[in-house]
Every structure is written in C-alpha cells, then in structure tokens.
PDB file of N, CA, C and O in Angstrom:
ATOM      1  N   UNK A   1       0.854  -1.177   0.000  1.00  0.00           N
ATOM      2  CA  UNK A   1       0.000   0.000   0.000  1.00  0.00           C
ATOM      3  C   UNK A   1       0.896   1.235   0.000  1.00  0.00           C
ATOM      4  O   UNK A   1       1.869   1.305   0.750  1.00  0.00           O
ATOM      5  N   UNK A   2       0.614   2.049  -0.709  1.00  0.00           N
ATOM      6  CA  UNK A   2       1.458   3.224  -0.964  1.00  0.00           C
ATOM      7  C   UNK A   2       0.289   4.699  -0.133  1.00  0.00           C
ATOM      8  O   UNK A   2      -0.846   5.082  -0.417  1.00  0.00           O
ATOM      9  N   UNK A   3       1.232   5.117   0.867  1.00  0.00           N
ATOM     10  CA  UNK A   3       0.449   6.065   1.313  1.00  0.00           C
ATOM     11  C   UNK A   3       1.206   7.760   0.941  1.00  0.00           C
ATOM     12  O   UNK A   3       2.396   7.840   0.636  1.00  0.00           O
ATOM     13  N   UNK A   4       0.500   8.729   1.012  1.00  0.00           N
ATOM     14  CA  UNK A   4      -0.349   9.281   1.100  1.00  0.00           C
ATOM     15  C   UNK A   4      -1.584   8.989   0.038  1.00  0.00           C
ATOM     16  O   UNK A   4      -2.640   9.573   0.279  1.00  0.00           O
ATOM     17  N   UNK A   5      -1.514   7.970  -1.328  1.00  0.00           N
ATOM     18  CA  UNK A   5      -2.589   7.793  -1.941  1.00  0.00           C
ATOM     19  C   UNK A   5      -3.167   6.793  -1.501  1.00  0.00           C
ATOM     20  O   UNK A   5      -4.254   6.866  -2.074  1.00  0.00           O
ATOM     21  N   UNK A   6      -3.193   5.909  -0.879  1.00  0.00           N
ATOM     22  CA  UNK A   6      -3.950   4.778  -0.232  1.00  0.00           C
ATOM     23  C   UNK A   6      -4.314   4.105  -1.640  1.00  0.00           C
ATOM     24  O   UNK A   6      -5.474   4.125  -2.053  1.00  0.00           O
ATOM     25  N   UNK A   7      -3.340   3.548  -2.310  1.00  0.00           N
ATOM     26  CA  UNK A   7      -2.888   2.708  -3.533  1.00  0.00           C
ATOM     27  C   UNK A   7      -2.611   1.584  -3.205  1.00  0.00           C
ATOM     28  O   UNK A   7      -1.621   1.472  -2.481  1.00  0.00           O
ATOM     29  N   UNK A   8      -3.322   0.393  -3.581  1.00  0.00           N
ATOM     30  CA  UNK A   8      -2.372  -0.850  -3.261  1.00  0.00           C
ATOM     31  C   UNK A   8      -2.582  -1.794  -4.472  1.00  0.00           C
ATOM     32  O   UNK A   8      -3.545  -1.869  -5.235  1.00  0.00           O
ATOM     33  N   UNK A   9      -1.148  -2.661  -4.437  1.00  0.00           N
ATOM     34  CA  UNK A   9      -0.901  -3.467  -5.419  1.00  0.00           C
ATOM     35  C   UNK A   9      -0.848  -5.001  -4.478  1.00  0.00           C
ATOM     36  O   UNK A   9      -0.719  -5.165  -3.265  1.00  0.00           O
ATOM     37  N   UNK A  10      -0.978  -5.813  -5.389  1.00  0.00           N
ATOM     38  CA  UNK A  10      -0.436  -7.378  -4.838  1.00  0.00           C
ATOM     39  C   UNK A  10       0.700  -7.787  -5.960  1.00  0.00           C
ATOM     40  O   UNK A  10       0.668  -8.035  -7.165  1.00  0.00           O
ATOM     41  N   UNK A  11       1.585  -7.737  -5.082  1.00  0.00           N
ATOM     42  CA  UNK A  11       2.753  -8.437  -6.223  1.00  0.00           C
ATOM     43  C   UNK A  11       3.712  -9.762  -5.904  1.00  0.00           C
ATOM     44  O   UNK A  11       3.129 -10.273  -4.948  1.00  0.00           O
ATOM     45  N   UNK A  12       4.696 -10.460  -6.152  1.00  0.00           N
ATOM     46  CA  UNK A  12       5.052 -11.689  -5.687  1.00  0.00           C
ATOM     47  C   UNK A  12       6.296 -11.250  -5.060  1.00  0.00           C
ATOM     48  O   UNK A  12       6.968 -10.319  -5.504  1.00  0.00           O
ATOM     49  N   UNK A  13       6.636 -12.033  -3.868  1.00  0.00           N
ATOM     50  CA  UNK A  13       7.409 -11.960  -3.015  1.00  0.00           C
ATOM     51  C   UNK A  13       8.815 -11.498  -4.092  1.00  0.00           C
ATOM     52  O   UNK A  13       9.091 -12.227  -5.045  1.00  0.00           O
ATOM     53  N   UNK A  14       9.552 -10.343  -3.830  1.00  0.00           N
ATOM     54  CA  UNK A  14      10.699  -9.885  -4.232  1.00  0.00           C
ATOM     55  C   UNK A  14      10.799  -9.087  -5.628  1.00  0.00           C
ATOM     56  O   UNK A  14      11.756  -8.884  -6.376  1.00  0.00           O
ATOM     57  N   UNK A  15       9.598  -8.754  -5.684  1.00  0.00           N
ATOM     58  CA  UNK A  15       9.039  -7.738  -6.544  1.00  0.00           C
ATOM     59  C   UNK A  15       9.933  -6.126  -5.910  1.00  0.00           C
ATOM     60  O   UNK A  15      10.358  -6.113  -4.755  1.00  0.00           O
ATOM     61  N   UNK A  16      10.056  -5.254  -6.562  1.00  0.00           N
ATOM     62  CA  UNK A  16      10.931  -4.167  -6.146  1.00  0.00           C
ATOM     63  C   UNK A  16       9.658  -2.978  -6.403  1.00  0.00           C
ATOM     64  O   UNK A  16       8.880  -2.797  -7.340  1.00  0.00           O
ATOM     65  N   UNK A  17       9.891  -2.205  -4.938  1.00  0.00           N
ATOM     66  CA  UNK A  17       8.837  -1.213  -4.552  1.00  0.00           C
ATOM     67  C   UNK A  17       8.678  -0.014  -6.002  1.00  0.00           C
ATOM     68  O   UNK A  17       7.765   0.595  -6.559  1.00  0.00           O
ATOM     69  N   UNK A  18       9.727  -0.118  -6.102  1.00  0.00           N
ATOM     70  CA  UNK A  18       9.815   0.745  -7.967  1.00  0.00           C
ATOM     71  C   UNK A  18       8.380  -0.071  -8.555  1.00  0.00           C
ATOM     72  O   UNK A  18       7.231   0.350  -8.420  1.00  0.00           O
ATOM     73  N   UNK A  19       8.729  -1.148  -9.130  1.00  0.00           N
ATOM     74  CA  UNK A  19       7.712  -1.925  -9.421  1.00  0.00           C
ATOM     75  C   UNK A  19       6.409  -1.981  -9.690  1.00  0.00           C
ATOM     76  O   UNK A  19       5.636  -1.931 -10.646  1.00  0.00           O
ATOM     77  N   UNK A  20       6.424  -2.139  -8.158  1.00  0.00           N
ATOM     78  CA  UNK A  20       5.087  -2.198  -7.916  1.00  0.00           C
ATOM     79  C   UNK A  20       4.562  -0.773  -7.712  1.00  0.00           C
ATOM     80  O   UNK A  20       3.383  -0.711  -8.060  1.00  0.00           O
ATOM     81  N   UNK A  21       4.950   0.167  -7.351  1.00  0.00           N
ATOM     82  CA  UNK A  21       4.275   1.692  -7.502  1.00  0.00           C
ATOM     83  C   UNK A  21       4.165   1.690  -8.906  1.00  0.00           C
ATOM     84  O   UNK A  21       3.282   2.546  -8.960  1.00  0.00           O
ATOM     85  N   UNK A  22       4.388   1.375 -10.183  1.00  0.00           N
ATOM     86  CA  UNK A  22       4.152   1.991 -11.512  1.00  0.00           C
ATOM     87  C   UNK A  22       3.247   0.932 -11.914  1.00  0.00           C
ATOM     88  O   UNK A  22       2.274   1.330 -12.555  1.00  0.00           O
ATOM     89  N   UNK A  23       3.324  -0.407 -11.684  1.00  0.00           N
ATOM     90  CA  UNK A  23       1.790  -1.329 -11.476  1.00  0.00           C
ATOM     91  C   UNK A  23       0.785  -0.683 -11.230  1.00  0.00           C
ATOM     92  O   UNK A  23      -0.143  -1.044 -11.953  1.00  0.00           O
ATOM     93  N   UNK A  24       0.420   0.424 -10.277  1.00  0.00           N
ATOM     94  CA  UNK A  24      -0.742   1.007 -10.011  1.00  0.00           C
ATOM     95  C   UNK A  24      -0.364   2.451 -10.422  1.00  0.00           C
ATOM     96  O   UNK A  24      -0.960   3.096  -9.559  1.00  0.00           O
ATOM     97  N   UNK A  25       0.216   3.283 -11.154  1.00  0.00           N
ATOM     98  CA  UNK A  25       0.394   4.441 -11.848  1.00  0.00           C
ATOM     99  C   UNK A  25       1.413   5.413 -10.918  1.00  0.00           C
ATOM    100  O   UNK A  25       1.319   6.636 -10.816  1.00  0.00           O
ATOM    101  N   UNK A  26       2.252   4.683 -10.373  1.00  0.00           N
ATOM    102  CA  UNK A  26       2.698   5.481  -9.660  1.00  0.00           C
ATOM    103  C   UNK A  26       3.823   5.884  -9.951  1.00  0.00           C
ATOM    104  O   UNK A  26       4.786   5.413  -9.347  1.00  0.00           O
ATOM    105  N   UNK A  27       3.977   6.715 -10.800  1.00  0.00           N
ATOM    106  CA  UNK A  27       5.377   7.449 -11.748  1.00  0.00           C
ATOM    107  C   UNK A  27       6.375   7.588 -10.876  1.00  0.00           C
ATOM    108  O   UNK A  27       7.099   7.959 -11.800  1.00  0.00           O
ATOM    109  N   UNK A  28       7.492   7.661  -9.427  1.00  0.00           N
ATOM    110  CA  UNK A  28       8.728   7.841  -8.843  1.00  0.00           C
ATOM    111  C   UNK A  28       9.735   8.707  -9.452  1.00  0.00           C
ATOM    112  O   UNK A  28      10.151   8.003 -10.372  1.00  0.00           O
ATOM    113  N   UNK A  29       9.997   9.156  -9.470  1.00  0.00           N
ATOM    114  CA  UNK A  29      11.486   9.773 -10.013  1.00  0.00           C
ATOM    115  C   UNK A  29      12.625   8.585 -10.022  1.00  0.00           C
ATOM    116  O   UNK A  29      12.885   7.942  -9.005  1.00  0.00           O
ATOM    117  N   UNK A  30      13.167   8.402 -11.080  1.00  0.00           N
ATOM    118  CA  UNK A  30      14.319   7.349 -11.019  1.00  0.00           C
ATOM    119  C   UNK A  30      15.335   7.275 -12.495  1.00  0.00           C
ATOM    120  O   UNK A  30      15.576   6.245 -13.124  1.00  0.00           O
ATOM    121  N   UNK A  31      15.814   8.617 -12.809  1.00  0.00           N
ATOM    122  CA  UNK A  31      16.820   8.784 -14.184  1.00  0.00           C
ATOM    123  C   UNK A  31      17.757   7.839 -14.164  1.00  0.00           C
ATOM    124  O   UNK A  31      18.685   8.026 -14.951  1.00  0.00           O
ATOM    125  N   UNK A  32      17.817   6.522 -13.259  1.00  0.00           N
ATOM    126  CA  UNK A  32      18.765   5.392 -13.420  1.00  0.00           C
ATOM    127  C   UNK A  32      18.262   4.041 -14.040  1.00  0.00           C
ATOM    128  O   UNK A  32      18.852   3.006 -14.349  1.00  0.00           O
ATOM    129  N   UNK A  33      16.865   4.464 -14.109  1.00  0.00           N
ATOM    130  CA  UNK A  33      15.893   3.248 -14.905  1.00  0.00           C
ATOM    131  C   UNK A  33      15.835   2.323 -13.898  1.00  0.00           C
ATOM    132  O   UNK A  33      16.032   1.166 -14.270  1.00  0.00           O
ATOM    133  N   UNK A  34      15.501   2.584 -12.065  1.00  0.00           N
ATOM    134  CA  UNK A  34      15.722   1.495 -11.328  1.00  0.00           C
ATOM    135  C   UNK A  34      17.302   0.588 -11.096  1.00  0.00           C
ATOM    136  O   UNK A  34      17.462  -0.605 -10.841  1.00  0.00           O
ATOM    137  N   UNK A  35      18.063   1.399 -11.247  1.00  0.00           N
ATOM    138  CA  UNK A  35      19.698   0.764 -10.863  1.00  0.00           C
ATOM    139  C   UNK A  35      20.252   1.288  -9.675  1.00  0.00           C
ATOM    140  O   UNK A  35      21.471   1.462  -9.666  1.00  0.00           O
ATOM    141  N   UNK A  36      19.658   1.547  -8.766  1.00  0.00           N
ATOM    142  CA  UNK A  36      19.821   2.329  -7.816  1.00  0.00           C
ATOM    143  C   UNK A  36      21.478   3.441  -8.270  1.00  0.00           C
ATOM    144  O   UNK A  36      22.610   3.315  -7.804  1.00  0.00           O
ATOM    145  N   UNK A  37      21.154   4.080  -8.931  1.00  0.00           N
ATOM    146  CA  UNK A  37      22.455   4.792  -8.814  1.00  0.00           C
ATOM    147  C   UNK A  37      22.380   6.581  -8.691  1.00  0.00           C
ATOM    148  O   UNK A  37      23.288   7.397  -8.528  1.00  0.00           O
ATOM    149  N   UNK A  38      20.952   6.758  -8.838  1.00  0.00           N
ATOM    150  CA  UNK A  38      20.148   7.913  -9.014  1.00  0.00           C
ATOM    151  C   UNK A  38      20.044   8.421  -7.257  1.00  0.00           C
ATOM    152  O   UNK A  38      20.448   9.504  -6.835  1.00  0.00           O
ATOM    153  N   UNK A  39      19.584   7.642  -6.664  1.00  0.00           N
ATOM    154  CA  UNK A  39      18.871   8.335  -5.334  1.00  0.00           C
ATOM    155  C   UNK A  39      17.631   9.138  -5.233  1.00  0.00           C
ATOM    156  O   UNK A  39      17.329   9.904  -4.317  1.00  0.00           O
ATOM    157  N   UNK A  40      17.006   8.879  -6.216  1.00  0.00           N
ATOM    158  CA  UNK A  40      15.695   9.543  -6.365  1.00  0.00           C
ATOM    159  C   UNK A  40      14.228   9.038  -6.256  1.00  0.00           C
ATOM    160  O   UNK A  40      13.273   9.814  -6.226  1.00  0.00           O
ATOM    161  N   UNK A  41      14.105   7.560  -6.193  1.00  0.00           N
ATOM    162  CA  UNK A  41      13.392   7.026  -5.613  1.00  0.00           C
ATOM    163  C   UNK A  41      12.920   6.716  -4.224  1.00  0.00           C
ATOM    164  O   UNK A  41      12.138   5.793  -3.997  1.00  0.00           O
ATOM    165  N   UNK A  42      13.535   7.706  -3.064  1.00  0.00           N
ATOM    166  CA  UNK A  42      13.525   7.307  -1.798  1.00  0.00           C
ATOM    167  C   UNK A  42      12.108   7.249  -1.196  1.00  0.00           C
ATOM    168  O   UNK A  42      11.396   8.252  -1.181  1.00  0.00           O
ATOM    169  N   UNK A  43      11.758   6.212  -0.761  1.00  0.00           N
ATOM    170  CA  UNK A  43      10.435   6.010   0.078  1.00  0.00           C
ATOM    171  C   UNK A  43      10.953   5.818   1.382  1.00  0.00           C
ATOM    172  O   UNK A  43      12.136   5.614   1.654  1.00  0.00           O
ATOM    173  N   UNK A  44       9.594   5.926   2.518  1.00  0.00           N
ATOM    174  CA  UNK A  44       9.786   5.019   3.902  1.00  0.00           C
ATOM    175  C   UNK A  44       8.668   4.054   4.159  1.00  0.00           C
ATOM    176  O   UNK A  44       7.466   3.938   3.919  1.00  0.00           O
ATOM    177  N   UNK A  45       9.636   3.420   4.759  1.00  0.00           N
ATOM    178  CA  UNK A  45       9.400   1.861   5.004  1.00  0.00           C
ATOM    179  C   UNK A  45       8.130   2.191   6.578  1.00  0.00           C
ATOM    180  O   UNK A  45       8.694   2.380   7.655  1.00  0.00           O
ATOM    181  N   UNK A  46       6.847   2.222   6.570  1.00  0.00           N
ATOM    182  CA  UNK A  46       6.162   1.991   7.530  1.00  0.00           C
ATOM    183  C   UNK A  46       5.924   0.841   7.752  1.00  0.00           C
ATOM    184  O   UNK A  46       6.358   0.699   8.895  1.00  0.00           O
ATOM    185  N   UNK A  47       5.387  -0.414   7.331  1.00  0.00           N
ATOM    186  CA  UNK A  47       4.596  -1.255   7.763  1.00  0.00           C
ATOM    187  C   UNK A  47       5.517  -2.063   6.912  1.00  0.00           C
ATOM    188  O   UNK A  47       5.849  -1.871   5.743  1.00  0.00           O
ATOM    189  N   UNK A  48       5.983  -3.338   8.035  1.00  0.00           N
ATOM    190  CA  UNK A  48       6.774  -4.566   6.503  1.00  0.00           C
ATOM    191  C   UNK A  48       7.742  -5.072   6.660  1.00  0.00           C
ATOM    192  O   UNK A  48       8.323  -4.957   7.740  1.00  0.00           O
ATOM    193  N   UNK A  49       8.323  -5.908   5.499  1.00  0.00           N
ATOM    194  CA  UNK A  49       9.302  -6.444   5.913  1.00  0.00           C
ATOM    195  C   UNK A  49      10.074  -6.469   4.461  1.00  0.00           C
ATOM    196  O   UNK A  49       9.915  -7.540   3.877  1.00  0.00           O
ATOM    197  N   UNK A  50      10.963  -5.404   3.688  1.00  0.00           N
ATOM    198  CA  UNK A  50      11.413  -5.718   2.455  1.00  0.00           C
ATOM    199  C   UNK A  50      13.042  -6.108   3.016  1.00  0.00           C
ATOM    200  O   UNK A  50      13.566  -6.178   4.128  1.00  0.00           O
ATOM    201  N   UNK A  51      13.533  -6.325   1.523  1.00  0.00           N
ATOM    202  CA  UNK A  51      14.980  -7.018   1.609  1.00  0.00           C
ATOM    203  C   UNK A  51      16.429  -6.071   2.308  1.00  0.00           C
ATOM    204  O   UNK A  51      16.570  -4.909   1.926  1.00  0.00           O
ATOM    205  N   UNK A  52      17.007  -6.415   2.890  1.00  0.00           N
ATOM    206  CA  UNK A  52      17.977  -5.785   3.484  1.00  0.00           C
ATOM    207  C   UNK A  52      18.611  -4.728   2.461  1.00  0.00           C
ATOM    208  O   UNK A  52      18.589  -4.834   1.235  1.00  0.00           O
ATOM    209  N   UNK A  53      19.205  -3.640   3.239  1.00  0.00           N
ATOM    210  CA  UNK A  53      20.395  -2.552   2.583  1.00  0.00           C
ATOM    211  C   UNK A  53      21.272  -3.195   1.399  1.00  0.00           C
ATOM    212  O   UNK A  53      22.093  -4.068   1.681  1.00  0.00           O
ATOM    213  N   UNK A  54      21.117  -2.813   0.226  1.00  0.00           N
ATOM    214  CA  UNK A  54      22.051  -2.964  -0.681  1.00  0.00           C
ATOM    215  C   UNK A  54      23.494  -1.954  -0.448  1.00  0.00           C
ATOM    216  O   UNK A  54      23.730  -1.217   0.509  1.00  0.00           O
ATOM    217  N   UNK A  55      24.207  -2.169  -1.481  1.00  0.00           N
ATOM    218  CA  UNK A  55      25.278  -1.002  -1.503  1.00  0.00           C
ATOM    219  C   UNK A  55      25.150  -0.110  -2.140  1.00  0.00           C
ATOM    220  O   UNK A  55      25.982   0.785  -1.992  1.00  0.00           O
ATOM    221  N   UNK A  56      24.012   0.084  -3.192  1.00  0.00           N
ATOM    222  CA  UNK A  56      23.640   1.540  -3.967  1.00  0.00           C
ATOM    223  C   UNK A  56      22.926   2.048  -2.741  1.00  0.00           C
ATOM    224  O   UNK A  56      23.541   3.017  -2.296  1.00  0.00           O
ATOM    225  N   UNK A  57      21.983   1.788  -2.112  1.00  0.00           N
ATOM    226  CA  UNK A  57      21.213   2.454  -0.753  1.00  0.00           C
ATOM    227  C   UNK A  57      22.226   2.906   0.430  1.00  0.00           C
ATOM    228  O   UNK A  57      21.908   3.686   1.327  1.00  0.00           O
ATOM    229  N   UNK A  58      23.273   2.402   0.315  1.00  0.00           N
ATOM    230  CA  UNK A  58      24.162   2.634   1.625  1.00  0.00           C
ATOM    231  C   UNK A  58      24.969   4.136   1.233  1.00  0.00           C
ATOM    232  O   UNK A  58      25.456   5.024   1.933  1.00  0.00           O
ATOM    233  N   UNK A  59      24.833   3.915  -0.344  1.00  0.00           N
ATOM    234  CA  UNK A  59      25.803   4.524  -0.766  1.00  0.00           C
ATOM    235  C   UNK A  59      24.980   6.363  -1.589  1.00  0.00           C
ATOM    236  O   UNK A  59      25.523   7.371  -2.040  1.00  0.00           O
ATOM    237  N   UNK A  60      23.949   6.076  -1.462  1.00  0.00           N
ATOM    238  CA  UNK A  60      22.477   6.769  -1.546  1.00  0.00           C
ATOM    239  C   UNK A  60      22.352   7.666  -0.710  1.00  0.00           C
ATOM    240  O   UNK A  60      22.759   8.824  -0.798  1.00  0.00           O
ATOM    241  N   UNK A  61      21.312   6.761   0.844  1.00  0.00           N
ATOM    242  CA  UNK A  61      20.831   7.431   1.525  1.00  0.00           C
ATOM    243  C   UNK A  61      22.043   7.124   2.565  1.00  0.00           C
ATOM    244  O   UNK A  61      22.737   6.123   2.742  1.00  0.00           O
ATOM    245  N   UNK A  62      21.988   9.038   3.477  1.00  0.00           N
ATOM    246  CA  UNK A  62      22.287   9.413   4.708  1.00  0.00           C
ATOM    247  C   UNK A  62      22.367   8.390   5.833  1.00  0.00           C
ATOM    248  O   UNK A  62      21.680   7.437   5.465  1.00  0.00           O
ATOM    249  N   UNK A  63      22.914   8.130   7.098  1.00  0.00           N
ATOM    250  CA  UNK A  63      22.679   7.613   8.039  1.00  0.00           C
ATOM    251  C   UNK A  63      21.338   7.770   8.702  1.00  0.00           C
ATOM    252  O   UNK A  63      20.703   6.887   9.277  1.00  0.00           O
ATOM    253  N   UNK A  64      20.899   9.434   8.479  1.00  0.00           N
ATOM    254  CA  UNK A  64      19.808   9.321   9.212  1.00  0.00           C
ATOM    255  C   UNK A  64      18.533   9.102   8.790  1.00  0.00           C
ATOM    256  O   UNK A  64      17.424   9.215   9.313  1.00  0.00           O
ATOM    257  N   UNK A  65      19.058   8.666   7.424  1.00  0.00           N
ATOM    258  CA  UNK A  65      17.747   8.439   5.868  1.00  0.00           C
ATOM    259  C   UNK A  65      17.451   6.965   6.581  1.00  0.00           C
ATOM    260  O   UNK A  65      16.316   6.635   6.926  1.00  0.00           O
ATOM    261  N   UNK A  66      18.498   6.214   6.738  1.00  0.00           N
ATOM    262  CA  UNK A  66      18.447   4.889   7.007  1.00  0.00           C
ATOM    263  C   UNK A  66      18.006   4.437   8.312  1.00  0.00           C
ATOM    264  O   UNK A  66      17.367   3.385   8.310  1.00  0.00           O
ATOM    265  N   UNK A  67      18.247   5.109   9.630  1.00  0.00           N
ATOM    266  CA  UNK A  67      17.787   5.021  10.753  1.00  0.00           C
ATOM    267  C   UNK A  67      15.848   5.317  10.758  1.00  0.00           C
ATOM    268  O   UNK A  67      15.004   4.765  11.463  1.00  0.00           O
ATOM    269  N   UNK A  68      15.639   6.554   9.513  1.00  0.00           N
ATOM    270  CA  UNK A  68      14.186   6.418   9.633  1.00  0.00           C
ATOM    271  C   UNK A  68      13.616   5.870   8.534  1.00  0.00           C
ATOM    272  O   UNK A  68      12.771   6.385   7.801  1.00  0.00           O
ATOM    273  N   UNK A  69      14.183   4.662   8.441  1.00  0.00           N
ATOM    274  CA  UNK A  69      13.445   3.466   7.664  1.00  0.00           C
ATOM    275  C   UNK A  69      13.170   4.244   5.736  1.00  0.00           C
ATOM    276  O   UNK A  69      12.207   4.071   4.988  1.00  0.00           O
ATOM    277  N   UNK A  70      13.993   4.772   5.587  1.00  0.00           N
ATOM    278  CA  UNK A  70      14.716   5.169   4.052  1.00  0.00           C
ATOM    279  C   UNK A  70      14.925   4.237   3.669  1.00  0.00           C
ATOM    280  O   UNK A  70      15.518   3.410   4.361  1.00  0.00           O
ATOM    281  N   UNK A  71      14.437   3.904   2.109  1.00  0.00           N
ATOM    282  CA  UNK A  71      14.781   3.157   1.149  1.00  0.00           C
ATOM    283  C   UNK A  71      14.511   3.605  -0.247  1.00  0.00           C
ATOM    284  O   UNK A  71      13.462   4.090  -0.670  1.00  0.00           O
ATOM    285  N   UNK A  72      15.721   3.349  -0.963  1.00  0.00           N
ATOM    286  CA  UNK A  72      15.081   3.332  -2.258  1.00  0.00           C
ATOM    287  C   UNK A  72      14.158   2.241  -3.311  1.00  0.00           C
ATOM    288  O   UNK A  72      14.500   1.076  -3.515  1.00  0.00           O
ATOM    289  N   UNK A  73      13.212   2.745  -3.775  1.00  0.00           N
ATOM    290  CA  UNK A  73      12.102   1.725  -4.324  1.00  0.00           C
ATOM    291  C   UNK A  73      13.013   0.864  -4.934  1.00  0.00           C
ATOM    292  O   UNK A  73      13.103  -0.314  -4.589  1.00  0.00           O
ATOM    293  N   UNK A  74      13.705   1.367  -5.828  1.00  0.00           N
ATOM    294  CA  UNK A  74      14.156   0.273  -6.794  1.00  0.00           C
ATOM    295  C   UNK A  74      15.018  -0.891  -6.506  1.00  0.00           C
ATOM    296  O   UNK A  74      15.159  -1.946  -7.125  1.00  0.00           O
ATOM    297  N   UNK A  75      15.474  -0.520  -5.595  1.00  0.00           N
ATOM    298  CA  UNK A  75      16.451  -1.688  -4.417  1.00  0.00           C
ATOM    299  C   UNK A  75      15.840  -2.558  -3.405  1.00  0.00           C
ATOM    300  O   UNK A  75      16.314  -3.644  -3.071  1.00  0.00           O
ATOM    301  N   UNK A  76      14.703  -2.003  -2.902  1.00  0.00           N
ATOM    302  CA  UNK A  76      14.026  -2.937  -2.249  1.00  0.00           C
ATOM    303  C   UNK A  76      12.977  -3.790  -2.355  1.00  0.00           C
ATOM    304  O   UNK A  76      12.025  -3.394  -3.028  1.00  0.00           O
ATOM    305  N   UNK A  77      12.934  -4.556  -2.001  1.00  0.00           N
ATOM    306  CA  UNK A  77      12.056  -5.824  -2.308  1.00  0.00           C
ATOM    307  C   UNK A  77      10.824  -6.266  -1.346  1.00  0.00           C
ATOM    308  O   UNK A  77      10.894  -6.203  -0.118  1.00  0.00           O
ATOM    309  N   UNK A  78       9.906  -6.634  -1.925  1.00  0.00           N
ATOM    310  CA  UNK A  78       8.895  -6.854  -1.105  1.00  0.00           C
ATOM    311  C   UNK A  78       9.052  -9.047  -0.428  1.00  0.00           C
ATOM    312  O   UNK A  78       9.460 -10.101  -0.915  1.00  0.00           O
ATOM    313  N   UNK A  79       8.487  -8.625   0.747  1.00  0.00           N
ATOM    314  CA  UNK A  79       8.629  -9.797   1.271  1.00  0.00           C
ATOM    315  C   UNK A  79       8.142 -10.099   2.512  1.00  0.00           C
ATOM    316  O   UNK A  79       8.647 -10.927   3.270  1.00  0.00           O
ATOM    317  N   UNK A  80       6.753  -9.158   2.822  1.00  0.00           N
ATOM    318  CA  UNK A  80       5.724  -9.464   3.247  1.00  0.00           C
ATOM    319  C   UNK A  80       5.031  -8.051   2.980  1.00  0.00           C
ATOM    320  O   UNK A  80       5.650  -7.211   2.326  1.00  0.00           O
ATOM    321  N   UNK A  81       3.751  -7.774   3.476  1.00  0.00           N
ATOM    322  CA  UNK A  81       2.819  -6.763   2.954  1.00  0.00           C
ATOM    323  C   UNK A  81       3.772  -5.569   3.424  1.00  0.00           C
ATOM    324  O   UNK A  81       4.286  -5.494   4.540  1.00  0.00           O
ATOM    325  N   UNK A  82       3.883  -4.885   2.651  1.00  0.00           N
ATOM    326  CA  UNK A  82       4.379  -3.496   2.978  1.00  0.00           C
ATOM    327  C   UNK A  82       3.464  -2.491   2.709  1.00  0.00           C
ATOM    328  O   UNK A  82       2.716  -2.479   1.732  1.00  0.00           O
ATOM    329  N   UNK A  83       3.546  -1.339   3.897  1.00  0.00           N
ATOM    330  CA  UNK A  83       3.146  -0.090   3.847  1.00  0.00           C
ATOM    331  C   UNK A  83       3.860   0.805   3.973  1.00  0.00           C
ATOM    332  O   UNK A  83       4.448   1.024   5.032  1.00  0.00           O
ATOM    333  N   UNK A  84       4.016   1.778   2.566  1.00  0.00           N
ATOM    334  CA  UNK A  84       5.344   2.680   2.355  1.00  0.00           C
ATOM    335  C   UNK A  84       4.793   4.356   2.206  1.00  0.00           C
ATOM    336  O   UNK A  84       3.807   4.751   1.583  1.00  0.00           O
ATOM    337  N   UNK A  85       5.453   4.894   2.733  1.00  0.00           N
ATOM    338  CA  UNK A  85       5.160   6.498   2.366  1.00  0.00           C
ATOM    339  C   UNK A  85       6.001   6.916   1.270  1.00  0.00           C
ATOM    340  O   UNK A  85       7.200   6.663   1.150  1.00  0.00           O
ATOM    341  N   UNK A  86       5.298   7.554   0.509  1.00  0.00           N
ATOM    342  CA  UNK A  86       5.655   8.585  -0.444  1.00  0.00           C
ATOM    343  C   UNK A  86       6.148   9.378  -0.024  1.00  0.00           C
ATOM    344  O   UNK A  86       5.284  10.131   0.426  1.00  0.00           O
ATOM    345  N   UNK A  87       7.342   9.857   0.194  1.00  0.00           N
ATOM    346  CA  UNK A  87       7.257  11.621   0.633  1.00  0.00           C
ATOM    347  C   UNK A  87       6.906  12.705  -0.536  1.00  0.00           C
ATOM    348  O   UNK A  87       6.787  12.504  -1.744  1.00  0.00           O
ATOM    349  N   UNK A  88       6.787  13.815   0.143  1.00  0.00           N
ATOM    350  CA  UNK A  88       6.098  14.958  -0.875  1.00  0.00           C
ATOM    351  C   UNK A  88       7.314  15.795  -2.220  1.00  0.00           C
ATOM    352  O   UNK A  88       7.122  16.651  -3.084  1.00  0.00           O
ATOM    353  N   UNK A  89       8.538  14.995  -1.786  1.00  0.00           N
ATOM    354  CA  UNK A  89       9.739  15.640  -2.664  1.00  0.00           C
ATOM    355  C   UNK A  89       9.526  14.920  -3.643  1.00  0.00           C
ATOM    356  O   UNK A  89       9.494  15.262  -4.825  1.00  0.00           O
ATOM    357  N   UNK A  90       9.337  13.674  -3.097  1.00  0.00           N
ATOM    358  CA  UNK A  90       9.804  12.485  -4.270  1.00  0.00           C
ATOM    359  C   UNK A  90       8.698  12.845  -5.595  1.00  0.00           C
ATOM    360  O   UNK A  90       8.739  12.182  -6.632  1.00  0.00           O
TER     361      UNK A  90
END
C-alpha cells in the first residue's frame, strides 16, 4: 500500500517497490531506470518487511535516511505486505 494515496498493489514476493508503484500508476522519479544509482526514488518503510540494505542504498541514503526506515524503491524488495510512504519531494 502506498500512502499518502492509499494505492495498493499485490505483487510476488521480491518484486521491487519501484515496481510495484508503476503497477498502479505510480510514476517515482528514477533517471537510473531502477539501478539504484540515481537516489531519487527514496520512500519510507512503515509497515513490513522488504529485503535488506544494498550497496547503492548505503551509498544513496544518509545515516539518518536509514535510521528512519529510508529506502530506495528500486532496491528494495517486497517480502511481506508493505506499507510505504511517499514523501512529498519524491
């Protein structure tokens, strides 16, 4: 579920939050085509359980991007129901 639009998709375990937001029209910013090399896809992680820190995300987001549950869509993976915020930059 993608919030602030209260959007939700069903997709298969390890599907990438990039992904699945444009499954339901949800355009992201991402001039790397999803290679994490951009940093412009950043969501937060509310509700869930996606795939651990890559090294484009480490290498991405801030320490304190990452302490408040920062991720970039295109790097992370779904792998139980997630509920993610949009922020208003992105």
């Amino acid at each position: 579920r993608f919030e602030p639009l209260g959007r939700s998709v069903v997709v298969s375990t390890g599907t990438s939050l990039l992904e699945g937001a444009r499954r339901v029209g949800i355009e992201l910013a991402s001039n790397c085509s999803g290679q994490g090399d951009c940093g412009q896809c950043g969501v937060i992680i509310l509700e869930g359980q996606v795939s651990d820190l890559c090294e484009e995300e480490e290498g991405c987001l801030s320490k304190d991007e990452i302490h408040a549950h920062w991720r970039l869509a295109c790097c992370a993976r779904v792998y139980s129901p997630v509920r993610v915020l949009i922020p208003k930059s992105v």
